[in-house]
NUMARRO-653747 format. One record per residue (C-alpha): residue number from 1; residue in three letters; chain; x, y, z negated. Coordinates in Angstrom, 1 decimal. Layout:
N
<migu pos="NUM" code="Ala" unit="A" x="X" y="Y" z="Z"/>
...
# end
This chain:
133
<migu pos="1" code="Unk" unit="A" x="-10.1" y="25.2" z="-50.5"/>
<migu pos="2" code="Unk" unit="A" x="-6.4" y="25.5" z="-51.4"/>
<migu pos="3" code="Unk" unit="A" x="-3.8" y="24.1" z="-49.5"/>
<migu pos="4" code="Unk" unit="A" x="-6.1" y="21.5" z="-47.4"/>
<migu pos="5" code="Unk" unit="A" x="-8.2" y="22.8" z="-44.3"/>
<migu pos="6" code="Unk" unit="A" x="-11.2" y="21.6" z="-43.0"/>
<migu pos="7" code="Unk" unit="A" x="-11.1" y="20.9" z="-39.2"/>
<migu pos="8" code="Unk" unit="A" x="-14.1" y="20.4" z="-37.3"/>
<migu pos="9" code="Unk" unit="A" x="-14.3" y="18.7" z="-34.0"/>
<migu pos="10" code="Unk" unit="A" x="-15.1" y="21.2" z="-31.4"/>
<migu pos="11" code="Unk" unit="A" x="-17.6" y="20.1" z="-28.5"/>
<migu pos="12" code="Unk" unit="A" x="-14.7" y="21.0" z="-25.8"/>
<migu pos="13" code="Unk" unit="A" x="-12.2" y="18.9" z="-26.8"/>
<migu pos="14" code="Unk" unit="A" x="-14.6" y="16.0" z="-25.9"/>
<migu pos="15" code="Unk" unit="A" x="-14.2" y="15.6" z="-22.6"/>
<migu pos="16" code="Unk" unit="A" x="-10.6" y="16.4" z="-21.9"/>
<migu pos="17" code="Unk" unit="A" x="-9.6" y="13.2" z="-21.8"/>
<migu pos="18" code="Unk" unit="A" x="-12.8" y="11.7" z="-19.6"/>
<migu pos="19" code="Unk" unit="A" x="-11.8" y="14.8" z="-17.2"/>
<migu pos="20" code="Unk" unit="A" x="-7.9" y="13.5" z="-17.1"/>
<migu pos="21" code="Unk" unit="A" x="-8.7" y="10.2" z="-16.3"/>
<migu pos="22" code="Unk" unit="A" x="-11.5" y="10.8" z="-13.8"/>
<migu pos="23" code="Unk" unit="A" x="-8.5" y="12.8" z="-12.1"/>
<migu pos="24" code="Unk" unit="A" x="-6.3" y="9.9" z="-12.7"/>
<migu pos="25" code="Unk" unit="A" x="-8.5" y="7.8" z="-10.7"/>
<migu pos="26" code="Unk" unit="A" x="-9.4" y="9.9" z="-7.8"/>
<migu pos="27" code="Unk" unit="A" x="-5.8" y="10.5" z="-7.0"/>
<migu pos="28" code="Unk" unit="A" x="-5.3" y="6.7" z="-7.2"/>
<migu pos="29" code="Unk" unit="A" x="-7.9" y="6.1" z="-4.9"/>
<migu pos="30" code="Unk" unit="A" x="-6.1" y="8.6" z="-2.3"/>
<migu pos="31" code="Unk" unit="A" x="-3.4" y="7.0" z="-2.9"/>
<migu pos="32" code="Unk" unit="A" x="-4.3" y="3.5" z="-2.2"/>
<migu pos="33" code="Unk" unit="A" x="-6.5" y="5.0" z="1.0"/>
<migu pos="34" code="Unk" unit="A" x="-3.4" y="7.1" z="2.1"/>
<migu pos="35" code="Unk" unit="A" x="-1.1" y="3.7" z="2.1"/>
<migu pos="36" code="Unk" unit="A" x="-3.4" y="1.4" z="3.4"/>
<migu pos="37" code="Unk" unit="A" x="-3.4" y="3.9" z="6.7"/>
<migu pos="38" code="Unk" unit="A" x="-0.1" y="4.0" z="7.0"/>
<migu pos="39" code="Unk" unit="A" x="0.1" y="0.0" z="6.4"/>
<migu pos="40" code="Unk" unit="A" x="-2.3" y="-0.3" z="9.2"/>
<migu pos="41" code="Unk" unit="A" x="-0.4" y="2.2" z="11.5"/>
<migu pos="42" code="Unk" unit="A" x="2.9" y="0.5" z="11.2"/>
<migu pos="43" code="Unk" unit="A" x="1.3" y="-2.2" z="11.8"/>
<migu pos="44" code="Unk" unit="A" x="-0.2" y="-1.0" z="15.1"/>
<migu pos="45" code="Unk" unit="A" x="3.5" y="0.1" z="16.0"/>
<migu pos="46" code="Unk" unit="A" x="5.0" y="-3.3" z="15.5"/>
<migu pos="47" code="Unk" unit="A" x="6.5" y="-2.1" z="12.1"/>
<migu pos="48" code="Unk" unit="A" x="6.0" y="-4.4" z="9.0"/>
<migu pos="49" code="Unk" unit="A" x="3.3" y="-2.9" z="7.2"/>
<migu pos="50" code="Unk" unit="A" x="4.5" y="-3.1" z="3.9"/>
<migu pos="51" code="Unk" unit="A" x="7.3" y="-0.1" z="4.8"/>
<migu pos="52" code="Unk" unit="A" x="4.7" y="2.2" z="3.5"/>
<migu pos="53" code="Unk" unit="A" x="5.2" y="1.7" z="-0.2"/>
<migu pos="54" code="Unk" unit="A" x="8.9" y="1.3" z="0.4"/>
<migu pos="55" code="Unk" unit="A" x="10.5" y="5.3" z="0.0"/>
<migu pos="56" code="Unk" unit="A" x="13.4" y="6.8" z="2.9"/>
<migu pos="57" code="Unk" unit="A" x="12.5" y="3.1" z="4.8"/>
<migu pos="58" code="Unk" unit="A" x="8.5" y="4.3" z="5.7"/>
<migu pos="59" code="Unk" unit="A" x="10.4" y="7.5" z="7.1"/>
<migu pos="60" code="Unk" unit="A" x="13.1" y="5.3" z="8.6"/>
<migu pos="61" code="Unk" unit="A" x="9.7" y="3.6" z="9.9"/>
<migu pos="62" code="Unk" unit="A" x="8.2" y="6.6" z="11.1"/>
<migu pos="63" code="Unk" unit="A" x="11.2" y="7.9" z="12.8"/>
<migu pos="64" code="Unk" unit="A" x="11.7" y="5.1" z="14.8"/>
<migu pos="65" code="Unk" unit="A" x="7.9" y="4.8" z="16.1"/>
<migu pos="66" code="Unk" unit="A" x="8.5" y="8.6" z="16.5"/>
<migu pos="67" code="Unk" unit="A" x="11.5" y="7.5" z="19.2"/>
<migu pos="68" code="Unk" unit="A" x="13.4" y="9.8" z="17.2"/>
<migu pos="69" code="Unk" unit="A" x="17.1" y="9.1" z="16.0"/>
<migu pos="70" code="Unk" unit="A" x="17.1" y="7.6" z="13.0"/>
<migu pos="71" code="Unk" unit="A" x="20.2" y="9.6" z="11.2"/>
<migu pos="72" code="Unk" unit="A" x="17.5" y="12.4" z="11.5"/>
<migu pos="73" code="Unk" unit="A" x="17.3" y="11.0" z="7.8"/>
<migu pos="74" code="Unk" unit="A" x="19.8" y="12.9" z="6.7"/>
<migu pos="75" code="Unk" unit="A" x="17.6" y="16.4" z="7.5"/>
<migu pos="76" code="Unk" unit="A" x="14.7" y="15.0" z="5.6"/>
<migu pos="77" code="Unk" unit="A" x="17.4" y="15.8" z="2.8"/>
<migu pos="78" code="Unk" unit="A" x="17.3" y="19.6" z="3.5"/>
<migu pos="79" code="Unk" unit="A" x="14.7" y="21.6" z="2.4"/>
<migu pos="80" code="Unk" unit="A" x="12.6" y="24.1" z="4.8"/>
<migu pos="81" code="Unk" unit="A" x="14.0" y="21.8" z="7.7"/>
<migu pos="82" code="Unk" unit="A" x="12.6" y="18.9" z="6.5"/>
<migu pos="83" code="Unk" unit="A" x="9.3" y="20.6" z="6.6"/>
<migu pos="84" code="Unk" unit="A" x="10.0" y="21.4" z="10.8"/>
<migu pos="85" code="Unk" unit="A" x="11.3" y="17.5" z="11.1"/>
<migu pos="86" code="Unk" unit="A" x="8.2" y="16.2" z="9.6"/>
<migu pos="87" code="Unk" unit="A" x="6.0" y="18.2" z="12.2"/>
<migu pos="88" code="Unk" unit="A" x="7.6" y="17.8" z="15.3"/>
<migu pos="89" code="Unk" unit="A" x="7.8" y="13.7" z="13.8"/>
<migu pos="90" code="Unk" unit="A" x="4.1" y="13.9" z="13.3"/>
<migu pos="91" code="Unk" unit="A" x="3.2" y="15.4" z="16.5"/>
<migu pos="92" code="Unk" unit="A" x="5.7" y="12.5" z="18.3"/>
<migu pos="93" code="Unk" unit="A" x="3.8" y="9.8" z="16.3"/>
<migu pos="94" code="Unk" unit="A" x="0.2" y="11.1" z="17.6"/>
<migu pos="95" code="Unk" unit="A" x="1.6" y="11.0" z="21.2"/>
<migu pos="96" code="Unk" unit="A" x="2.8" y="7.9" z="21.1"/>
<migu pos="97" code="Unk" unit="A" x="-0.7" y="7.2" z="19.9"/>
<migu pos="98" code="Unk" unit="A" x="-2.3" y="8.4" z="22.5"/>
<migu pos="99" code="Unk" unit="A" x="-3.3" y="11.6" z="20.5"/>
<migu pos="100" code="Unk" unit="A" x="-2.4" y="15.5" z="20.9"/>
<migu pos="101" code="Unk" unit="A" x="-0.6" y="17.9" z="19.6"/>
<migu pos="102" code="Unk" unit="A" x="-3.5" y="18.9" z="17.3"/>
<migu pos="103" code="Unk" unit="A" x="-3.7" y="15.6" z="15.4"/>
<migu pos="104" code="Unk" unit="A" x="-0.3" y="15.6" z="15.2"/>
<migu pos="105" code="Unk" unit="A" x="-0.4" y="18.5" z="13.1"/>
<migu pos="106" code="Unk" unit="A" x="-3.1" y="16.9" z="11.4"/>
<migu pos="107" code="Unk" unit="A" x="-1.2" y="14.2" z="10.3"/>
<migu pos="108" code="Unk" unit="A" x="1.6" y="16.3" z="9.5"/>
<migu pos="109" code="Unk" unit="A" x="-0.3" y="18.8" z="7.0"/>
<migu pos="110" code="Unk" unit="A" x="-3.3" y="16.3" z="6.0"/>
<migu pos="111" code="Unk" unit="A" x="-1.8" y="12.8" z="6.0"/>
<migu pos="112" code="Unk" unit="A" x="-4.1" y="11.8" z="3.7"/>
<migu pos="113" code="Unk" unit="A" x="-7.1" y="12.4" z="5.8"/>
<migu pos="114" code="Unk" unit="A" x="-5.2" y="11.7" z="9.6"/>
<migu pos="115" code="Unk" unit="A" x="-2.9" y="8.5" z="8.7"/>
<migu pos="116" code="Unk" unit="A" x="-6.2" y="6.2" z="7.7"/>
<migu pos="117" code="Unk" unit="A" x="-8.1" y="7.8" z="10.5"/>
<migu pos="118" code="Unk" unit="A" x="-5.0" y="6.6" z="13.1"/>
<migu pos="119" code="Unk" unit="A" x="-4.3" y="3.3" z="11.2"/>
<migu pos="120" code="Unk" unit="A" x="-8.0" y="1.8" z="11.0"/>
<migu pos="121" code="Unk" unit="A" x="-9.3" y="3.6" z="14.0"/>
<migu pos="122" code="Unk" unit="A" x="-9.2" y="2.1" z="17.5"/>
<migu pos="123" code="Unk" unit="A" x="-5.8" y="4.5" z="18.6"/>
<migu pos="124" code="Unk" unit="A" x="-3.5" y="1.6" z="20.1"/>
<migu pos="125" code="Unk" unit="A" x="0.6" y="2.3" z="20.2"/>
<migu pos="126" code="Unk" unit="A" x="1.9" y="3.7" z="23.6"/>
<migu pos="127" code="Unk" unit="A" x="5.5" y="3.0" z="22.5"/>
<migu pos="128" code="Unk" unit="A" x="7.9" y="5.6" z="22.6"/>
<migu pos="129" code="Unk" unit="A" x="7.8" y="6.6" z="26.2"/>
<migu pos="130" code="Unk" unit="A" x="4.6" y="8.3" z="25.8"/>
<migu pos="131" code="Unk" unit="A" x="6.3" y="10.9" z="23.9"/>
<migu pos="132" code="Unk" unit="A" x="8.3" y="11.9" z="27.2"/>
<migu pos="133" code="Unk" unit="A" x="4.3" y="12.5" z="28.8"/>
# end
């Protein structure tokens, strides 16, 4: 045959792509579920909803239905202690909620599950003095 080759399609390469864009739109879908949740639960909290496609502001957001101080920011910044922040914010968030310590962890670790769950669910917001309970 010389110099050309002859290529052959081979019956795995043919669904590669199908696979990478089923992916594509499952994580989409999670995404759109996840934001919508958090929509609804600033919502709940008197926040403008549309803070949760809005980067640092949904945290800003989130701190402050937390009733924690907002220049706690500047530790989201920091790795390892923003991990700690976003738990103890979490578990704040599900107080204020009316929620425990459990879903707070929930949310903190499986957001994508716990945020629609406490945004279209029937949880109503406490305000921050709940957090002191």
């Amino acid at each position: 045959m010389g110099m050309h080759e002859l290529t052959l399609p081979l019956a795995q390469d043919d669904g590669g792509g199908i696979i990478g864009l089923l992916i594509l739109v499952i994580q989409l879908a999670i995404l759109v579920v996840v934001i919508a949740g958090l929509w609804k639960t600033f919502e709940k909290a008197g926040k403008p909803g549309w803070g949760a496609i809005i980067p640092i502001y949904n945290i800003i957001l989130l701190l402050q239905i937390a009733g924690r101080p907002i220049w706690w920011i500047v530790l989201f910044f920091i790795p390892l202690v923003n991990l700690i922040l976003a738990i103890i914010v979490s578990i704040d968030v599900a107080k204020n909620f009316g929620k425990g310590v459990g879903y707070g962890i929930g949310l903190a670790f499986l957001g994508f599950i716990f945020y629609p769950m406490l945004g279209f669910g029937d949880a109503k917001y406490q305000g921050v003095a709940a957090v002191a309970a």
